[in-house]
C-alpha positions in Angstrom: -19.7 -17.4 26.8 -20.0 -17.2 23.1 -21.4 -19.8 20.9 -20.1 -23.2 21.0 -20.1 -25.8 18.2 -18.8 -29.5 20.5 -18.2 -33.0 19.0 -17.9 -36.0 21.2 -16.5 -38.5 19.5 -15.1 -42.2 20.4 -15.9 -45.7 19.2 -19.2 -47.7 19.4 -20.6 -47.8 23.1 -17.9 -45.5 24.6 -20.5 -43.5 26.2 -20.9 -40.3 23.6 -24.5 -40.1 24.3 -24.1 -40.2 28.1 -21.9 -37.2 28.0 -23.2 -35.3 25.2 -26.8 -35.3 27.4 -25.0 -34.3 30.5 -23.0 -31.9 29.3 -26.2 -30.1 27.4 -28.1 -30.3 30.4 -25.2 -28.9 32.8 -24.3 -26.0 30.4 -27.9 -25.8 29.0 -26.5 -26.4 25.6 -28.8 -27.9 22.4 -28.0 -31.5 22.2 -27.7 -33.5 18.7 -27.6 -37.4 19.2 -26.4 -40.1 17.1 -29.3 -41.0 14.3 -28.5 -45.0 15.1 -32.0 -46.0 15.4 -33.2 -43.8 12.2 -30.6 -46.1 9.9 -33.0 -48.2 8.0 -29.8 -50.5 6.4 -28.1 -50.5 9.7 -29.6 -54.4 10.9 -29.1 -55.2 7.6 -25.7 -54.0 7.7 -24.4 -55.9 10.8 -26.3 -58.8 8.9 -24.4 -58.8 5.7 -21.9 -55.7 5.8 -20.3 -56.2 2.4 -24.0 -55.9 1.2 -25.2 -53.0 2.8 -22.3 -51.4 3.9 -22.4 -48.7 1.5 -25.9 -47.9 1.5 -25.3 -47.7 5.5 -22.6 -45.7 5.4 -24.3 -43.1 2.3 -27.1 -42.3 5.1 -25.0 -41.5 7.4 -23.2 -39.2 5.8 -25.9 -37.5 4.6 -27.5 -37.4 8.0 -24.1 -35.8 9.2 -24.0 -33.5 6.0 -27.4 -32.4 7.5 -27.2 -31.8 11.5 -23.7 -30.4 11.1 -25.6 -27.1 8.5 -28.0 -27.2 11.6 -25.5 -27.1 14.1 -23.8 -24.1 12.4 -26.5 -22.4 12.2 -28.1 -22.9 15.6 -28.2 -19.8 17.9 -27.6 -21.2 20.9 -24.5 -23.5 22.2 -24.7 -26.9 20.9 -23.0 -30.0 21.5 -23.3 -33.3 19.3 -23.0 -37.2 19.5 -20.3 -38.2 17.0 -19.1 -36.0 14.2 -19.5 -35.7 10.5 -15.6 -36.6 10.3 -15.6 -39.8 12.2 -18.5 -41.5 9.7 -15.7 -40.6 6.7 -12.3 -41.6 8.0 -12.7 -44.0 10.4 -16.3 -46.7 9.6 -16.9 -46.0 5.8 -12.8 -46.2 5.8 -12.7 -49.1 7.9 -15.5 -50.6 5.3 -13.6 -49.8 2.2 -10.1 -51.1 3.6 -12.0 -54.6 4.3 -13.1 -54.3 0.9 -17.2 -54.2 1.6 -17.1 -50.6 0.0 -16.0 -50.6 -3.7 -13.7 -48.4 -5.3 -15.9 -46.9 -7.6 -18.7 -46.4 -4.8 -15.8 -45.2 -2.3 -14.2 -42.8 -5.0 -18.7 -41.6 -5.1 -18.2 -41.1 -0.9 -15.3 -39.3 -1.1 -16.4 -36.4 -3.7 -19.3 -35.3 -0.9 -17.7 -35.8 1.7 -14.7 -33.7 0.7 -17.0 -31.2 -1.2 -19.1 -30.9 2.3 -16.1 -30.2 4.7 -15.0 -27.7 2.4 -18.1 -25.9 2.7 -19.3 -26.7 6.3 -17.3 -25.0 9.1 -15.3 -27.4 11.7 -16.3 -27.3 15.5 -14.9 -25.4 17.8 -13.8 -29.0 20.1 -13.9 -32.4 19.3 -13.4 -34.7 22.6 -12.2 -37.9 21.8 -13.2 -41.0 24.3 -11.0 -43.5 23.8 -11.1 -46.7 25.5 -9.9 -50.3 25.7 -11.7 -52.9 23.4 -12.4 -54.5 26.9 -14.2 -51.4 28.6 -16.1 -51.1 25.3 -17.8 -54.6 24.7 -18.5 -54.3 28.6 -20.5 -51.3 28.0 -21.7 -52.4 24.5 -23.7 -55.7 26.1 -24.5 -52.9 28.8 -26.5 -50.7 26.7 -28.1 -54.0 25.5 -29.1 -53.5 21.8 -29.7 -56.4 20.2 -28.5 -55.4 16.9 -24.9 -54.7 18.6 -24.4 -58.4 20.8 -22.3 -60.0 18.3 -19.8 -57.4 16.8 -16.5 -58.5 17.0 -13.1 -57.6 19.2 -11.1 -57.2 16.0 -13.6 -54.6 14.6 -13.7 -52.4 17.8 -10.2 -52.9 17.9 -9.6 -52.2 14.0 -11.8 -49.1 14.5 -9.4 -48.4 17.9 -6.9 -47.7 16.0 -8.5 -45.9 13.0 -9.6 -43.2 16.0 -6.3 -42.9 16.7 -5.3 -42.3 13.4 -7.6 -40.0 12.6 -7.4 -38.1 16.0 -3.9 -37.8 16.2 -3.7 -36.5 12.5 -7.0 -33.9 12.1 -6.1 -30.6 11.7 -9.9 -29.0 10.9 -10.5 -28.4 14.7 -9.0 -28.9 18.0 -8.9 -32.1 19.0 -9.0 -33.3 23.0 -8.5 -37.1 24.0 -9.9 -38.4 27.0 -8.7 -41.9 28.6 -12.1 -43.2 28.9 -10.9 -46.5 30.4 -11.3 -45.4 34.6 -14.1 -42.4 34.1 -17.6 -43.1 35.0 -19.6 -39.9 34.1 -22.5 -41.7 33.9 -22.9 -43.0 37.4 -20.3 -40.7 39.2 -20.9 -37.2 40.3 -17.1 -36.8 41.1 -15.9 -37.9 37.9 -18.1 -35.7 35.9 -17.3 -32.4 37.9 -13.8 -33.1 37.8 -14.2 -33.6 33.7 -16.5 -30.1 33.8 -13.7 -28.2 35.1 -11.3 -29.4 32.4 -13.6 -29.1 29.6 -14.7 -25.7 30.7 -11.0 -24.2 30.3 -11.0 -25.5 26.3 -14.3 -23.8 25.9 -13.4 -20.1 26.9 
């Protein structure tokens, strides 16, 4: 098998990391996981997100900006815990259509992350885990972060539907949903084989 460049993407607490480390370790791929804990703005953020919502949403891009040259340029397969894309169109979106990003500081956003897509190759797959709000904030208060315990049904559920958008509507690389609502990869040897021998037939 050639080189692969995989995304995983899906909404907070779908379980990204879970199967970005599973599938690295099954396929002995390089894995590249979401920088969460290396935000310094992030507890801020869920403090006071009109506040820091921009500053949070700068670092990650530029934290994205960053592993996806890496990935590129990796020699081996590699496989990555949310993509540069979802930080753009769907949570620094999601912040500037409640108004906690302002125009002038979006309009900023916008020019690099544009100006970086252009320049940056796509994947070769995204998989998109999508779930029910339900299934999420059962796995959210799973995981047990404290920084995570209050956020809200109507922002997983706003940020539901901005996955969809955007999934339904990128045209940069393939894009493959998975109805995350039944699967337990995490726990369940069968369920994970079973995804395997699907995901090994969009990787050929």
């Amino acid at each position: 098998m050639n080189k692969k460049f995989i995304a995983i993407a899906g909404n907070i607490g779908i379980g990204k990391s879970t199967l970005t480390k599973k599938l690295a370790e099954h396929f002995d791929w390089k894995q590249y996981l979401e920088p969460v804990t290396e935000n310094p703005y992030l507890k801020d953020f869920y403090a006071d997100m009109k506040k820091w919502a921009f500053h949070s949403q700068m670092f990650f891009l530029g934290k994205r900006l960053q592993d996806h040259y890496n990935l590129i340029h990796e020699k081996q397969s590699v496989i990555q815990d949310r993509s540069l894309y979802e930080n753009a169109e769907v949570f620094a979106k999601y912040m500037f259509k409640r108004g906690f990003i302002a125009r002038r500081d979006w309009d900023v956003y916008q020019t690099i992350y544009k100006t970086g897509i252009k320049i940056l190759p796509a994947p070769d797959l995204i998989i998109y885990l999508k779930a029910s709000v339900d299934k999420i904030i059962q796995r959210i208060q799973s995981r047990g972060r404290e920084f995570e315990k209050d956020i809200s049904k109507q922002y997983l559920s706003d940020l539901n539907d901005l996955y969809d958008d955007w999934a339904g509507n990128f045209k940069l690389a393939p894009v493959v949903v998975i109805n995350y609502d039944d699967l337990d990869l995490k726990n369940s040897n069968i369920d994970f084989e079973r995804f395997v021998e699907v995901f090994v037939e969009y990787v050929k």
